[in-house]
C-alpha positions as semicolon CSV with decimal commas, in nm:
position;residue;x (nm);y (nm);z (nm)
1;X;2,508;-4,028;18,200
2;X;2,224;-3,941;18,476
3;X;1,998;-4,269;18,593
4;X;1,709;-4,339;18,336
5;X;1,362;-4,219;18,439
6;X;1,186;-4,532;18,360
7;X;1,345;-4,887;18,344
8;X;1,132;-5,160;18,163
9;X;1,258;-5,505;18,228
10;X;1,151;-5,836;18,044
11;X;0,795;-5,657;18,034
12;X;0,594;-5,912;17,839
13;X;0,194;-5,887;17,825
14;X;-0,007;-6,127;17,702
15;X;-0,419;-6,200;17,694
16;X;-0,580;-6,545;17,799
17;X;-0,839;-6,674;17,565
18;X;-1,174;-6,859;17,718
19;X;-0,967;-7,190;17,662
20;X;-0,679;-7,073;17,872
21;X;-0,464;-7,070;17,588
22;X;-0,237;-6,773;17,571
23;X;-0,195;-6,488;17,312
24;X;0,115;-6,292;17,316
25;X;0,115;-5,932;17,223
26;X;0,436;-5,798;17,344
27;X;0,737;-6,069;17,392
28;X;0,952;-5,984;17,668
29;X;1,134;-5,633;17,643
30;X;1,376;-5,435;17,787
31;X;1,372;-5,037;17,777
32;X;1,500;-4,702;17,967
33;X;1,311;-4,396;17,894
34;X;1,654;-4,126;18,012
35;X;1,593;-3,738;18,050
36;X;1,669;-3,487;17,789
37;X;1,519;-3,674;17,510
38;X;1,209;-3,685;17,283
39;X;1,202;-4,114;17,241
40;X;0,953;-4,172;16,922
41;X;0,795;-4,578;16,924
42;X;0,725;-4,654;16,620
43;X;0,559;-4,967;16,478
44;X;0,288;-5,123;16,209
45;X;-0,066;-5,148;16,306
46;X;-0,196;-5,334;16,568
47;X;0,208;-5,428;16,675
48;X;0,122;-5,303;17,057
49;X;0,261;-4,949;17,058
50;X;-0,021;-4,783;17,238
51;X;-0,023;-5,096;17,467
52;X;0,366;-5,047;17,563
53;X;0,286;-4,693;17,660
54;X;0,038;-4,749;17,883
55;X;0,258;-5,050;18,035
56;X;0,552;-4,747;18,132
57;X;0,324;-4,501;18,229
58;X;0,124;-4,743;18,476
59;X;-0,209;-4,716;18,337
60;X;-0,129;-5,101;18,244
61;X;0,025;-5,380;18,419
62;X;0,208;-5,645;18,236
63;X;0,150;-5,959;18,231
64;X;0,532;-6,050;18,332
65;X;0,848;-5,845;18,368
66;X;0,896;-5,515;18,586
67;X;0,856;-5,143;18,560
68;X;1,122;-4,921;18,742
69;X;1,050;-4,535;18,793
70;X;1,357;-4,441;18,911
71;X;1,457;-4,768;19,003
72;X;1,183;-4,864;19,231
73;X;0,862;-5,070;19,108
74;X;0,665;-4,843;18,951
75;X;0,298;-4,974;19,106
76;X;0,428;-4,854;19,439
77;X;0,446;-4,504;19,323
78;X;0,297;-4,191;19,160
79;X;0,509;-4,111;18,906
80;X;0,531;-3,756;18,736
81;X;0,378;-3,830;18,384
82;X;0,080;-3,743;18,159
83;X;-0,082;-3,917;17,853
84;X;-0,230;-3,677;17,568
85;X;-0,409;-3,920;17,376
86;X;-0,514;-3,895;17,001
87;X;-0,871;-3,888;17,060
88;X;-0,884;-3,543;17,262
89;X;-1,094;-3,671;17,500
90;X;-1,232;-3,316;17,695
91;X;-1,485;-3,282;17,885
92;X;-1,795;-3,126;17,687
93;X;-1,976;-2,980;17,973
94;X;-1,631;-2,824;18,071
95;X;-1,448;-2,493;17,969
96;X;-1,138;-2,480;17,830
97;X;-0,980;-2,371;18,141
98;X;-1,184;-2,566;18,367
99;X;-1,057;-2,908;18,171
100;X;-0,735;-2,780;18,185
101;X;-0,779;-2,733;18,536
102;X;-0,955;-3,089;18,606
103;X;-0,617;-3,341;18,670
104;X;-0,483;-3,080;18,907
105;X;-0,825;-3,087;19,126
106;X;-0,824;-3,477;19,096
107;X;-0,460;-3,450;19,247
108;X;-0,597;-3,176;19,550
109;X;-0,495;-2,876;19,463
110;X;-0,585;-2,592;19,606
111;X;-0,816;-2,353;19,392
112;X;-0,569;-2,114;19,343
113;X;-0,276;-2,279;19,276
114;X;-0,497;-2,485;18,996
115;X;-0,597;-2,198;18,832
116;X;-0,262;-2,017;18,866
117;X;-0,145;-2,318;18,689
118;X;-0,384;-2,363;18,462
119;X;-0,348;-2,020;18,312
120;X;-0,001;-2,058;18,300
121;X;-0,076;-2,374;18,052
122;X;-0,315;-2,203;17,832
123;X;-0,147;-1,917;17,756
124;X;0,176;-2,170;17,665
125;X;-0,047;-2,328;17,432
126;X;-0,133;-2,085;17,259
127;X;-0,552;-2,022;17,354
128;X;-0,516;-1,746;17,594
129;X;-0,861;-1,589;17,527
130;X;-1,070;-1,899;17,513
131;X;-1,059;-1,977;17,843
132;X;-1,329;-1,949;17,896
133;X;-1,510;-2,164;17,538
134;X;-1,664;-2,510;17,567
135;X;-1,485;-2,810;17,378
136;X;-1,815;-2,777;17,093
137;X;-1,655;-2,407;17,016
138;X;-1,288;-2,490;16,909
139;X;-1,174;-2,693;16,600
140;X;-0,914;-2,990;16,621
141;X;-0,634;-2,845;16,642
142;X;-0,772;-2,635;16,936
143;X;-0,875;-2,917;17,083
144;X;-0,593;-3,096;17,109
145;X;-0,410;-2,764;17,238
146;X;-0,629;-2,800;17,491
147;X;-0,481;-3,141;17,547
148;X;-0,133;-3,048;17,536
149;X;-0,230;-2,762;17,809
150;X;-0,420;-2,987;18,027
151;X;-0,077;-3,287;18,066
152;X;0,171;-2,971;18,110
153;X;-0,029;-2,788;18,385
154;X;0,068;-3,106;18,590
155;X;0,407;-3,047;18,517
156;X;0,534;-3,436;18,431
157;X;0,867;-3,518;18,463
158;X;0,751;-3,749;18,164
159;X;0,530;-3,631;17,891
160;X;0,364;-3,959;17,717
161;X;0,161;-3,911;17,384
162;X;-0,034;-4,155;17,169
163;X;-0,060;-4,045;16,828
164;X;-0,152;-3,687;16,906
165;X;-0,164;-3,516;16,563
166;X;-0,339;-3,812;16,427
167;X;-0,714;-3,715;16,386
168;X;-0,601;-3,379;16,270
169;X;-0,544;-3,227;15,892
170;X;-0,198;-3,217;15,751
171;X;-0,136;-2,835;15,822
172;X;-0,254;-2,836;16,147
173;X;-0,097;-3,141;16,271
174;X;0,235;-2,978;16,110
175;X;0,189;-2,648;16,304
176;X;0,143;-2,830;16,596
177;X;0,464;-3,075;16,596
178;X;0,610;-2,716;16,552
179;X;0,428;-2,560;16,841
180;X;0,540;-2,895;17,051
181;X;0,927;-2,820;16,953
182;X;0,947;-2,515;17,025
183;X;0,790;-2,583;17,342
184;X;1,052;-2,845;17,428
185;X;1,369;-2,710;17,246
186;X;1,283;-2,388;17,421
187;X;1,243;-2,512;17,783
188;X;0,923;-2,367;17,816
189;X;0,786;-2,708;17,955
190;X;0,881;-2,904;18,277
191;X;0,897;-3,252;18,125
192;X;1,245;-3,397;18,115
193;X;1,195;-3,644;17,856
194;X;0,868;-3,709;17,618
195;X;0,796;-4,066;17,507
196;X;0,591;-3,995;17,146
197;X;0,384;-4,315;16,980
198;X;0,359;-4,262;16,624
199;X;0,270;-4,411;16,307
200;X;0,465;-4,163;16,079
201;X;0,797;-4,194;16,020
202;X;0,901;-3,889;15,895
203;X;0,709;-3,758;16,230
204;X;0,963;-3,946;16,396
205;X;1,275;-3,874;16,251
206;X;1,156;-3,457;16,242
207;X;1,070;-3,434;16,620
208;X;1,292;-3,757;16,814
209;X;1,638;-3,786;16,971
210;X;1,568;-4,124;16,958
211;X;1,356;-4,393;16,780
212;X;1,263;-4,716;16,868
213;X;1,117;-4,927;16,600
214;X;0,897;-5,222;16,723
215;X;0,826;-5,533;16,481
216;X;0,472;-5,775;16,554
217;X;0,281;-6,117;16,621
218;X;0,456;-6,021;16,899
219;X;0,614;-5,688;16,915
220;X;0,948;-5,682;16,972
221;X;1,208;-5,431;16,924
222;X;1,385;-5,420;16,605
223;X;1,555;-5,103;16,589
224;X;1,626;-4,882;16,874
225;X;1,895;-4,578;16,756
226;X;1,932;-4,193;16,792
227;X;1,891;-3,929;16,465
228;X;2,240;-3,691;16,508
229;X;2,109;-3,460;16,313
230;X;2,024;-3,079;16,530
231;X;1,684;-2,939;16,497
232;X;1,546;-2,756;16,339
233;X;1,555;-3,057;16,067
234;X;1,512;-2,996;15,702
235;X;1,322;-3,286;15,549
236;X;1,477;-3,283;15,218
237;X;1,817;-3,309;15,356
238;X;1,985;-3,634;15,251
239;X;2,065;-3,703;15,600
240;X;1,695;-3,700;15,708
241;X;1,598;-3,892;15,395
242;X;1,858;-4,147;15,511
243;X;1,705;-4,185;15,865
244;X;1,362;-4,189;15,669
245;X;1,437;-4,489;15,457
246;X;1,641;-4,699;15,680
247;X;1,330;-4,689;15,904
248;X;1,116;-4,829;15,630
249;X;1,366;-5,067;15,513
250;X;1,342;-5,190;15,877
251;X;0,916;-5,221;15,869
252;X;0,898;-5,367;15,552
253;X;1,194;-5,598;15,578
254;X;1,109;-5,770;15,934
255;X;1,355;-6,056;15,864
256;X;1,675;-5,871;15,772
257;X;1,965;-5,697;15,962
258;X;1,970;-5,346;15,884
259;X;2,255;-5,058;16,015
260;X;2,117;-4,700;16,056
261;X;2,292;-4,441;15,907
262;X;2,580;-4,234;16,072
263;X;2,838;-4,428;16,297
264;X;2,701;-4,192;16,645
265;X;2,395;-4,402;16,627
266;X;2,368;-4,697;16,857
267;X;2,213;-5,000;16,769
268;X;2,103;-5,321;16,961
269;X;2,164;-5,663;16,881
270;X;1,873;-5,725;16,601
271;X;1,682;-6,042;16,724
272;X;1,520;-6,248;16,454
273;X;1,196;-6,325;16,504
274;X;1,067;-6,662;16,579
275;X;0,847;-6,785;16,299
276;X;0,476;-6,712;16,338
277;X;0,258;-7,000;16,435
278;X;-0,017;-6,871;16,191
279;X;-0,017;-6,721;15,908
280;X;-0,124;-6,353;16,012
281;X;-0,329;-6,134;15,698
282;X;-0,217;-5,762;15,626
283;X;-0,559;-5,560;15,647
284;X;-0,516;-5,475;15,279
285;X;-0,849;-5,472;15,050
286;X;-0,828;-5,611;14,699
287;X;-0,890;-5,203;14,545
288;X;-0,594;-5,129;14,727
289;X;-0,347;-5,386;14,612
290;X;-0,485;-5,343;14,265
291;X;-0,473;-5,006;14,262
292;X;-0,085;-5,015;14,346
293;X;0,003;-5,270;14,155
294;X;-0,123;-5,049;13,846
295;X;0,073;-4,770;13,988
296;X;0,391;-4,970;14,019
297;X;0,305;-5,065;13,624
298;X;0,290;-4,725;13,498
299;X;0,635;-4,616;13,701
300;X;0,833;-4,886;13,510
301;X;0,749;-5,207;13,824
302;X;0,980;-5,037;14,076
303;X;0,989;-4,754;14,329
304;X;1,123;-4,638;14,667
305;X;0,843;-4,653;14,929
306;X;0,953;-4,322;15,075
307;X;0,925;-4,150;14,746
308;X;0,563;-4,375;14,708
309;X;0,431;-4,258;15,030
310;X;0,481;-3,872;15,024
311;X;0,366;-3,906;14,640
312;X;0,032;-4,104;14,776
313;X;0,030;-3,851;15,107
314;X;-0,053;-4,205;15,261
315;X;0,090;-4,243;15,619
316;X;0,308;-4,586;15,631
317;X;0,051;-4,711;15,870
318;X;-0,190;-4,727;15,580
319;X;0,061;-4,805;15,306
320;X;0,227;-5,093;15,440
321;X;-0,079;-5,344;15,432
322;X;-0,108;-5,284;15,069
323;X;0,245;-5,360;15,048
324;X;0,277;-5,682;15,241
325;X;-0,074;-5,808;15,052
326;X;0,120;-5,772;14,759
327;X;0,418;-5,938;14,867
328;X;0,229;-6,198;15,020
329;X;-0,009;-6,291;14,695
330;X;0,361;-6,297;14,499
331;X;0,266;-5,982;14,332
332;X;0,545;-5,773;14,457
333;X;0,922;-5,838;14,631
334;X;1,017;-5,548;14,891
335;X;1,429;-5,485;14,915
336;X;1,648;-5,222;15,039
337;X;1,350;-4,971;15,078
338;X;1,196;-5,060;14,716
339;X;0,870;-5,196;14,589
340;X;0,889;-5,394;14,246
341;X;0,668;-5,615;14,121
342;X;0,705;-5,934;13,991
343;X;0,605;-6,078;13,663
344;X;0,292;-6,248;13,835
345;X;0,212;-5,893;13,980
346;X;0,274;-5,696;13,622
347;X;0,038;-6,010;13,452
348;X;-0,192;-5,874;13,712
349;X;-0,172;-5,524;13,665
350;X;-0,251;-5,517;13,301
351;X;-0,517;-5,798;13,298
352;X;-0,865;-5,735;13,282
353;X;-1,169;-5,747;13,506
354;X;-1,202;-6,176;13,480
355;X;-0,855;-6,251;13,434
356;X;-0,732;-6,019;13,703
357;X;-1,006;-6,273;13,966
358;X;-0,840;-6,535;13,797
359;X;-0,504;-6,434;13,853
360;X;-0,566;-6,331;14,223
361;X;-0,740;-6,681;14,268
362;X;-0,467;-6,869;14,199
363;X;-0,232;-6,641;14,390
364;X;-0,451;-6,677;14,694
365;X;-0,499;-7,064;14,679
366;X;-0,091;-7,100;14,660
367;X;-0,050;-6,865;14,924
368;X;-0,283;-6,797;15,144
369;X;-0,320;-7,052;15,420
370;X;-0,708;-6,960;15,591
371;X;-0,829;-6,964;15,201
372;X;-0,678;-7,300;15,143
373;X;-0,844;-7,433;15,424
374;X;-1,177;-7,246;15,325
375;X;-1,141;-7,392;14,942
376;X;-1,061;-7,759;15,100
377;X;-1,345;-7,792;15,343
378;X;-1,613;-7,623;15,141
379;X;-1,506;-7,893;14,853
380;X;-1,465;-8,208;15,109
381;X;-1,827;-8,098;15,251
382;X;-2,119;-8,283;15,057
383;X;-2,320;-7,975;15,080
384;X;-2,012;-7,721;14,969
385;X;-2,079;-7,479;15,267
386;X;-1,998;-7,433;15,672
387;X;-2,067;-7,215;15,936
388;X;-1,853;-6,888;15,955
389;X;-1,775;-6,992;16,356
390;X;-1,569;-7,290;16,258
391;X;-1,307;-7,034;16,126
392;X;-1,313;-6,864;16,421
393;X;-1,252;-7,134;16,600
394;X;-0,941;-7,193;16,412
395;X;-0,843;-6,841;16,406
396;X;-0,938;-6,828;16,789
397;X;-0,614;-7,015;16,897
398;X;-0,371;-6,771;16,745
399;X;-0,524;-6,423;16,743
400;X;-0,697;-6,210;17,022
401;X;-1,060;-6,148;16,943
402;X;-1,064;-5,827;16,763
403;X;-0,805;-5,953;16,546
404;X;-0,970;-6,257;16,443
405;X;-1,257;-6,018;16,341
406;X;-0,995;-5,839;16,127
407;X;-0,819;-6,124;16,014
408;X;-1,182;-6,313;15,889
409;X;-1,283;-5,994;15,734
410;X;-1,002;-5,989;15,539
411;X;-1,013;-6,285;15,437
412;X;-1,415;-6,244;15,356
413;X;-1,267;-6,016;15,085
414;X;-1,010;-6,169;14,940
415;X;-1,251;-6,521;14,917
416;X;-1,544;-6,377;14,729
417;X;-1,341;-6,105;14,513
418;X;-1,156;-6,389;14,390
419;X;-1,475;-6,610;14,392
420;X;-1,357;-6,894;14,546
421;X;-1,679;-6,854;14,805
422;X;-1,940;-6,676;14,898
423;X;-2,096;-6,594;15,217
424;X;-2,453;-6,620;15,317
425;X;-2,506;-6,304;15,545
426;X;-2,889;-6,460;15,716
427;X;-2,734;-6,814;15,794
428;X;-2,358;-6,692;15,877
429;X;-2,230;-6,946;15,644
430;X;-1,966;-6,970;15,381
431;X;-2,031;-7,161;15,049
432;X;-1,879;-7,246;14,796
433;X;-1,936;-7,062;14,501
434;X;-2,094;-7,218;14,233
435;X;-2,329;-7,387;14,480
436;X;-2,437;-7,031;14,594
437;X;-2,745;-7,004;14,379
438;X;-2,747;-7,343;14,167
439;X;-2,548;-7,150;13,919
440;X;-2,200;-7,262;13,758
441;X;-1,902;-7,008;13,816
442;X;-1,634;-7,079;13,582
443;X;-1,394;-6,857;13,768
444;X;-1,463;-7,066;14,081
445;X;-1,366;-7,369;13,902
446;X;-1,095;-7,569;14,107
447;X;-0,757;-7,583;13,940
């Protein structure tokens, strides 16, 4: 086995909030990115993903830990890689060749060996005959083309990409994983090994060697094993559906041990994660949970979350919130890569408009810790209401910034859907509501 590329050791990174208190976003973690090998990361929202890339391709330093490119520190060296990044982030005022041809002039090449090279990429890529269009002229999946051109004229021994087919449409993000295959399975590009962030597990599982699945609050790795199945892959192979599920029985089951399929795959030793010190809020809105929980109702209260997703044509990323809301409120129980609701979440499915507040009230107040606090202090407080930046302050000591804006917005929804407040938009304050407007609501009565 040839020495790994990139050797990350104990990496940790972490931010410091205004009261020095620190808030962990990736808990220490060892990784070797190896030649010959497309490595997919794979992870929920918000877990660090994007963050763990940019720690191993040096355009991030972590907070602890070390980063070995071919087993010397990696901040003493230039190492061979390039990002493409979802956004496709050209240069407007540029042409397509001339942004292809931009790293290699920032790295002092000569004029024509850059444009040697940069020919070279475009025509790879597919846009021979636009060299010579501006970024305003091509559509997405041009764009991005142009991205893919622009990281393989520098010829990187390591190819890093951040959710590249993203921001693009179905079909063309599906031509373009092809495009990117053949590319690699052809040896038409000089990387040696291409480390892939995405949210999409069947992305994954179609285009990786390996896939390492990262778990949050913080992320750590919970699944790191190879796919032995030889490409070209056929999605509706069992095999692949195997791979498939075992990766969502891993993301929606965060506690649990899981084996992946096939005894050639390697697995490391699962570590369970430590308890979280605060209750942490899928970014789910009530329309969503209700609207799957009536789905889940008219499919008989049970359903593989594979067979959900492609049904939905959701990406995981957007379906698991919904599913953790649910399982959080008591509404639904997630097992072995299947979604059933409960008998509180089928009451809630076929309620109507005020009993389904009710319902979600009372599931809230017995679950949710920030509403709990909300409901107590707003009915301890003589004049039932408080300013929006004492939750913050609460939220402040376990969440980095822009996730305390998530987590209060959340929260914001769940509160006055199910009535138990209302906000006050001028003053920034929360209230409770039946105080509101002088007006009695019965559905914000306290049980």
């Amino acid at each position: 086995m040839t020495d790994p590329i990139i050797q990350a050791r104990a990496v940790e990174k972490f931010y410091v909030q205004p009261g020095g208190k620190q808030i962990e976003v990736i808990a220490p973690i060892d990784l070797d990115v190896a030649g010959g090998q497309i490595i997919a990361l794979l992870g929920p929202s918000g877990c660090g993903k994007s963050t763990l890339l940019r720690i191993l391709s040096g355009l991030s330093q972590p907070s602890s830990g070390s980063v070995l490119w071919h087993g010397k520190p990696l901040a003493q060296q230039q190492p061979s890689a390039a990002i493409v990044f979802q956004s496709f982030a050209l240069f407007p005022w540029l042409t397509v060749l001339e942004n292809v041809e931009a790293p290699l002039e920032a790295h002092g090449m000569g004029a024509v060996e850059r444009r040697k090279r940069a020919l070279k990429a475009v025509d790879t890529v597919g846009l021979d005959g636009f060299e010579t269009a501006y970024p305003k002229e091509l559509s997405g999946g041009m764009k991005q083309r142009v991205g893919f051109a622009r990281a393989l004229a520098v010829e990187p021994e390591v190819l890093f990409m951040d959710e590249p087919f993203s921001a693009l449409d179905v079909l063309t993000a599906e031509s373009l994983r092809n495009e990117l295959l053949e590319l690699w399975l052809s040896k038409k590009m000089s990387s040696s090994a291409i480390f892939l962030v995405t949210h999409n597990i069947e992305e994954a599982v179609l285009l990786a060697d390996r896939v390492i699945v990262l778990g949050k609050n913080p992320a750590r790795v919970r699944a790191d094993f190879q796919v032995d199945i030889p490409q070209w892959r056929d999605r509706k192979a069992a095999r692949f559906v195997e791979y498939v599920d075992y990766v969502y029985r891993v993301m929606t089951e965060p506690e649990a041990d899981h084996v992946p399929p096939g005894s050639v795959a390697t697995t490391i030793p699962t570590i369970k994660a430590t308890r979280q010190k605060y209750q942490m809020l899928p970014h789910a809105r009530v329309g969503g949970i209700t609207g799957l929980l009536e789905l889940l109702a008219d499919r008989g209260d049970r359903e593989d979350i594979y067979r959900l997703s492609d049904q939905l044509v959701m990406d995981v990323e957007d379906l698991l919130p919904i599913l953790e809301g649910c399982v959080l409120l008591g509404f639904a129980t997630l097992k072995e890569g299947d979604v059933e609701t409960t008998p509180d979440g089928r009451r809630f499915a076929e309620a109507d408009i005020q009993d389904r507040k009710n319902l979600f009230r009372e599931a809230a107040l017995k679950h949710v810790v920030i509403l709990q606090q909300i409901d107590n202090i707003l009915h301890a407080k003589s004049d039932h209401s408080i300013p929006e930046e004492f939750f913050h302050d609460i939220l402040d000591d376990h969440f980095s910034e822009d996730e305390v804006e998530r987590q209060f917005s959340t929260a914001l929804n769940w509160g006055r859907y199910a009535e138990i407040f209302d906000y006050d938009p001028e003053t920034h304050r929360l209230l409770l509501a039946e105080h509101l407007d002088g007006n009695s609501h019965p559905a914000a009565a306290r049980p």
